[in-house]
C-alpha positions as CSV (number, residue, x, y, z in Angstrom):
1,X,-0.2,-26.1,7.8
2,X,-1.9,-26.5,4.7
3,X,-2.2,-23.2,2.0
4,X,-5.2,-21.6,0.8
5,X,-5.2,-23.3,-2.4
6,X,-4.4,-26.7,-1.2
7,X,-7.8,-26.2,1.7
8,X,-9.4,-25.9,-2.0
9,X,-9.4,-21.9,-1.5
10,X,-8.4,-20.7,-4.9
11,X,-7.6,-17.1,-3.8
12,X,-5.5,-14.4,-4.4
13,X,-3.9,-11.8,-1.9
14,X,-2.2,-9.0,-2.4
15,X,-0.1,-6.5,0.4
16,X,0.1,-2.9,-0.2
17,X,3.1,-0.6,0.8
18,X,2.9,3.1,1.3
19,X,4.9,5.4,2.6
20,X,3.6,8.4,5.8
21,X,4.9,11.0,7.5
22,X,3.8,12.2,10.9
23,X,1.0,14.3,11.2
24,X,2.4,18.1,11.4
25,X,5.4,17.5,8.7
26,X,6.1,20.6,6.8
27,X,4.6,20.6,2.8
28,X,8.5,21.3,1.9
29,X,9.2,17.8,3.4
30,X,6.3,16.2,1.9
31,X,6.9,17.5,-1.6
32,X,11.0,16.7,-1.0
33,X,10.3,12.8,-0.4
34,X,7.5,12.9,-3.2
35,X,9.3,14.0,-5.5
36,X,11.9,11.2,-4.3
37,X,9.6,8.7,-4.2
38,X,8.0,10.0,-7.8
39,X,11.7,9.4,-9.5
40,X,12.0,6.1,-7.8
41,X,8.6,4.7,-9.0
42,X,9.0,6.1,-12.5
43,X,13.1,4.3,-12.9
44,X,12.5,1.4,-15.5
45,X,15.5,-0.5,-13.7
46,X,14.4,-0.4,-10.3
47,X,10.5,-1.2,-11.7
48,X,12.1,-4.4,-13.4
49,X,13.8,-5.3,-10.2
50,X,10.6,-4.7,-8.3
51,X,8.6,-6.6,-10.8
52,X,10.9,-9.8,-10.9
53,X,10.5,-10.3,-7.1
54,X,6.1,-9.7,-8.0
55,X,6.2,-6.6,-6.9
56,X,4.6,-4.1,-9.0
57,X,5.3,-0.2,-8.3
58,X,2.0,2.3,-8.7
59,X,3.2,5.8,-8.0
60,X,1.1,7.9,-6.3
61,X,1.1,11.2,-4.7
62,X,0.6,12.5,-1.1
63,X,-3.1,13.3,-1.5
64,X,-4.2,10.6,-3.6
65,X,-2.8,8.2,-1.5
66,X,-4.2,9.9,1.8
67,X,-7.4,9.1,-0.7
68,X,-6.9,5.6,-1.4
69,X,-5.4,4.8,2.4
70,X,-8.9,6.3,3.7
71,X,-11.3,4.5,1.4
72,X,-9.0,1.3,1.7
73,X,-9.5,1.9,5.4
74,X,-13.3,2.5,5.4
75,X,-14.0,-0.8,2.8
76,X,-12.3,-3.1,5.5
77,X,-13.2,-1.3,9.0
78,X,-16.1,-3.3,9.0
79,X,-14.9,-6.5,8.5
80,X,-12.3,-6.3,10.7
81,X,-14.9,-5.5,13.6
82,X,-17.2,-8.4,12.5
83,X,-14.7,-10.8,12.5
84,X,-13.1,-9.5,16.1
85,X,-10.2,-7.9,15.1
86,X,-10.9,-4.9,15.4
87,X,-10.6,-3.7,19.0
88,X,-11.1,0.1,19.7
């Protein structure tokens, strides 16, 4: 199977990681693994690391990235129902 680029698609994608908890968790367990996470993302080692494999690490917290999930979401809901993927 041919790539993108060689089907003369000269495009670009990109996957994003996040991490969740299930709905209900206590704000003591959120704020525990955010802060986690927060160290994690702000470590200049493990950032190298990350960015030598072309991944690039953007911290952010429980609420802005409840933000960003939802409007991420809402910007690619409708695509994904006009092009049949989409089946609810």
């Amino acid at each position: 199977m041919k790539t993108a680029k060689e089907q003369g698609v000269d495009v670009i994608y990109a996957v994003e990681r996040g991490v969740v908890a299930p709905k209900g968790t206590s704000k003591a367990i959120i704020d525990h693994y955010a802060s986690m996470l927060k160290g994690a993302a702000a470590d200049e080692d493990f950032k190298a690391a990350m960015h030598k494999k072309g991944i690039l690490i953007t911290y952010k917290g429980a609420s802005d990235y409840k933000d960003h999930f939802q409007a991420t979401y809402d910007k690619w809901l409708p695509i994904a129902k006009k092009v049949g993927v989409y089946k609810r």
